[in-house]
N, C-alpha and C positions, 0 to 999 in steps of 0.2 A: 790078217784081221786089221781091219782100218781102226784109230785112233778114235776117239770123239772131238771136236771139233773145239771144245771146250776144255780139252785134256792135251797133254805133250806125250811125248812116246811112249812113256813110263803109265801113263794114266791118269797123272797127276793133275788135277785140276788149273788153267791157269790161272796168275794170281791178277793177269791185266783185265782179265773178264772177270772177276770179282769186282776190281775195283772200278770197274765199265758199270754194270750192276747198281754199286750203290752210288755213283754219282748220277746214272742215269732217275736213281729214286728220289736223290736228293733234288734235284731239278723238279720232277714230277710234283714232290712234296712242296715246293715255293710253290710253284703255279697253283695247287690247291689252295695255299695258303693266298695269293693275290686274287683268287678266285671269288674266297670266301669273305674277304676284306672289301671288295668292291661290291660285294650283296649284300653285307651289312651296309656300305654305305647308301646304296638305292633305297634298302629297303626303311632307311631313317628317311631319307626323302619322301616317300609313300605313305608312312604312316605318321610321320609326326611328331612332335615331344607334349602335346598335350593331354592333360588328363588333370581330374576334380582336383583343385589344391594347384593343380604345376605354378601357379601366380607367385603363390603364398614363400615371404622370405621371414624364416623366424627376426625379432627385434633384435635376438641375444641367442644364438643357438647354443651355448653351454645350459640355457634353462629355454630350450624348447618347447619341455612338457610343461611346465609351471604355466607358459603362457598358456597354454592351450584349456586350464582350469583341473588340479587335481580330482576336482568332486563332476566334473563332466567326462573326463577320458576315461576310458573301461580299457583296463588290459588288452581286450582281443579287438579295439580298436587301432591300435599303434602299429606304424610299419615302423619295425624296429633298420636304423640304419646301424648297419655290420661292419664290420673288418676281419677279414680273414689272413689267419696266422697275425693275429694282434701283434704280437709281441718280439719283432721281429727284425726292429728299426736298428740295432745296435749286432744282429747277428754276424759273426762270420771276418772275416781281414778286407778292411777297408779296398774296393777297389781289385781282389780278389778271388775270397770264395763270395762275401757279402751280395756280390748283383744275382748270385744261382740261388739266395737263399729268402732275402727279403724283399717280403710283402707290402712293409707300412715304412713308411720315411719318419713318422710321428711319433712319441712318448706313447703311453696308455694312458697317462693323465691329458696331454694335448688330445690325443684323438675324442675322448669323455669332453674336453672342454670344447671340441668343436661341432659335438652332436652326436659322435657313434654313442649306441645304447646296446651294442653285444659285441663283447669280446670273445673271440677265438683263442684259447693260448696252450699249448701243446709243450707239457711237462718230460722229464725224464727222472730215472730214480735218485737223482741225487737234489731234485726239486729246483733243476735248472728247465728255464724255457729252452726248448729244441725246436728245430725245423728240418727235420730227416735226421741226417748223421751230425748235422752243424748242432751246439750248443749258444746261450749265449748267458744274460744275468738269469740273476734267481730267482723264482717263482716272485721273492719278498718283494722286488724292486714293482712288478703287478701290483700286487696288493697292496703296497705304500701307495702309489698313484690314484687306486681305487677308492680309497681311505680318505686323499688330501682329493679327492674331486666331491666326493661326499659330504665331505665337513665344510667345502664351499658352498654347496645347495641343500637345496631343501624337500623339492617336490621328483626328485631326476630319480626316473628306476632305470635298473639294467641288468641286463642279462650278461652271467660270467660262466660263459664253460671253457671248463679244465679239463683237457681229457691228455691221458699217459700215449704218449707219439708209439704209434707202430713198429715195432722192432725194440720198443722201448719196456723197462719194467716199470709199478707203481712205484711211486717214490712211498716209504713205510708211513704206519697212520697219515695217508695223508690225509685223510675227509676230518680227522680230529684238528689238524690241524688249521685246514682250511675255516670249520668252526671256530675255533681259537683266535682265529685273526679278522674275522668277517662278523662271527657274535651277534649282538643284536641290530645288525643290519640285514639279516639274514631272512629271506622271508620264506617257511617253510611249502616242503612239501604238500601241496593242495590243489587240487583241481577248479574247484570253485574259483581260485585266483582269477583265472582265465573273465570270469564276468564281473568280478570289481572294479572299481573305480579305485584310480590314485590314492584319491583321498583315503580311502577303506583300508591300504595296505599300509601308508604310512604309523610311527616312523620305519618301518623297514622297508628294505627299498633295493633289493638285490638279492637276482633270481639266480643261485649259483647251482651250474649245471655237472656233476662231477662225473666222467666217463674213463673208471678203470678200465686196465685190460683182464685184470685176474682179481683184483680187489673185490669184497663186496658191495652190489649195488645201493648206492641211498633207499630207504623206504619211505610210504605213504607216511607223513608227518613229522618226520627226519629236518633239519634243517635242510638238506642239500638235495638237490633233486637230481633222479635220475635219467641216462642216456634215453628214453623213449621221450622224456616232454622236450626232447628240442631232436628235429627229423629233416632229412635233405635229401636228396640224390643227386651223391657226388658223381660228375663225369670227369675223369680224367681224360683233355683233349687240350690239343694247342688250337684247334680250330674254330674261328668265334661263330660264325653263324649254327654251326654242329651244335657248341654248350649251348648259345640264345633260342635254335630251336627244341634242345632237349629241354631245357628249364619252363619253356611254355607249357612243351607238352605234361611234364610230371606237374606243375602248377595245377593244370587243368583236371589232374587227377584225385585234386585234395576237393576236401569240401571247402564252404564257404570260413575263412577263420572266427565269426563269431558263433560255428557251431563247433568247433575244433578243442580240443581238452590238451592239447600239445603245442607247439611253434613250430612253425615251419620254415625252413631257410631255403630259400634261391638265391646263388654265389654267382652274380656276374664276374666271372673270372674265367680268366684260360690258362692252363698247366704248360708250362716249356717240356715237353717229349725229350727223351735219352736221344733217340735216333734221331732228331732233325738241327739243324746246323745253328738256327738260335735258341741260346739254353738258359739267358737272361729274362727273369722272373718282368720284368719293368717292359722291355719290349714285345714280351709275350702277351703279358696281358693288357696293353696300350689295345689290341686288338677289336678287344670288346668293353673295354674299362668307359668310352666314351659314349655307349650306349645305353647307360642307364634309364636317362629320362625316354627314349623311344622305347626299350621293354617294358616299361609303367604305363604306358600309351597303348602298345600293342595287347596288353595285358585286358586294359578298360573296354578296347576295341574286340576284342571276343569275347568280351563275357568274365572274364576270369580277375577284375579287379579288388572283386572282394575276397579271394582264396590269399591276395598276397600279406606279407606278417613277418617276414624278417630278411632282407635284404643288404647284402655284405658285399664288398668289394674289396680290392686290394688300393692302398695307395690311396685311400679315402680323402673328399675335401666338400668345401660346404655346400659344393651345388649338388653333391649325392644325396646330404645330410637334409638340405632345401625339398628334393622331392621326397624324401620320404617321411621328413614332417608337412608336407603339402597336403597328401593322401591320409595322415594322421587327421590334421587339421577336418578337411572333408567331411569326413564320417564323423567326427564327435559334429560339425555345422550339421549332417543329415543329408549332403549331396553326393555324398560318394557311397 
């Protein structure tokens, strides 16, 4: 009986053809990846970076919304600009595990003071920030910055979700405790919010979103609202044109945001894959991180400019923060 060609006499698989295999994938896997980096780039050629507001540069974007008139902006007006995994700038050993794990370069009070208005922060049981298996400071070190960005302004909302990381447990009372430290800043449980105006919400001014894994969920008039009023579809991919065309597409399947009773998040970001050779969080998502302004474009250009409403990135800086108080701006003027 003849051997298999891929086997030694014994039967044994060889291990040169294994390793043939996965280098030949790995190869296969850049080219997809150059493939998809040079489509993104044509396709920002073709379409553009303009869209209602792209002009508009807040005077002061730590008070964005102030400028834009508390008693003129309606909640389901605002693109909220994001950051994904907020909390993230201090994770990990310098130089180490830190490039596999962090998202933001920035404080939580720096990124608030240069226009994000939704944090992302991913808790563990002991009410430290996490980012998978990485830890880093304590929930408190969030909520101090939250606190001192607040008591600098006046008219600035933002959206705070907390949600217990995957693999993780809830950290104990924490929704009591979140009350405890956030208090009457707090602006509860309500639907209707969604059609207010700034002015109407104040003084409270922080939409805190709490997403246990086993803990009970916040209720209707609770200070703390629950996992269904902030909604995404997450794609885990290192591939940018793959997420830039998923995110249209799921876009395109919400309604318009000011008929919407919820928020909705599109995460221009791309995931570093286990199996592919770069697994740095910063080089990964450079991929599609630069295309913010043409998916707001492309957005306006099919129709789908008024479904968008919360927009996060990684690595956030002011020209993210510029188009998404641009499109703010917009719609409260009536052009967008």
């Amino acid at each position: 009986m003849s051997s298999s060609p891929n086997s030694d006499d014994n039967g044994k698989k060889n291990p040169l053809d294994a390793m043939g295999a996965f280098f030949s994938a790995q190869v296969n896997r850049r080219k997809l990846v150059t493939t998809q980096k040079l489509a993104m780039s044509e396709r920002c050629t073709s379409c553009g970076d303009e869209f209602p507001g792209c002009a508009h540069r807040p005077a002061d974007r730590k008070t964005w919304m102030a400028e834009l008139g508390p008693d003129r902006l309606r909640v389901h007006q605002v693109v909220w600009p994001g950051t994904h995994d907020s909390a993230t700038n201090k994770i990990g050993i310098p130089f180490i595990t830190r490039p596999f794990a962090q998202c933001q370069s920035l404080s939580v009070y720096h990124q608030l003071a240069l226009g994000c208005r939704l944090l992302d922060v991913r808790v563990q049981e002991e009410r430290r920030v996490c980012h998978g298996v990485l830890a880093t400071y304590s929930v408190d070190v969030v909520l101090d910055d939250v606190l001192r960005f607040l008591a600098e302004t006046q008219s600035e909302v933002l959206v705070l979700e907390i949600r217990t990381e995957f693999g993780r447990e809830d950290p104990p009372d924490f929704a009591k405790y979140l009350v405890e430290r956030l208090g009457e800043h707090l602006i509860p449980q309500d639907e209707a919010v969604f059609g207010k105006t700034v002015a109407e919400l104040l003084p409270r001014r922080v939409i805190c979103v709490w997403k246990p894994r086993k803990s009970p969920a916040p209720g209707r008039g609770e200070p703390l609202w629950s996992s269904g009023y902030l909604r995404d579809n997450w794609i885990d991919t290192d591939l940018p044109e793959t997420k830039y065309e998923s995110n249209l597409k799921f876009l395109g399947q919400q309604p318009p945001a000011r008929d919407r009773r919820y928020l909705y998040r599109v995460e221009n970001t791309v995931t570093p894959q286990a199996d592919n050779p770069v697994v740095c969080v910063r080089p990964v998502t450079n991929r599609i991180r630069g295309y913010a302004r043409s998916f707001i474009a492309e957005a306006f250009a099919k129709g789908l400019g008024d479904r968008l409403q919360v927009f996060s990135t990684d690595f956030i800086d002011g020209d993210f923060v510029d188009a998404c108080a641009g499109v703010t701006k917009a719609r409260v003027d009536g052009t967008a």
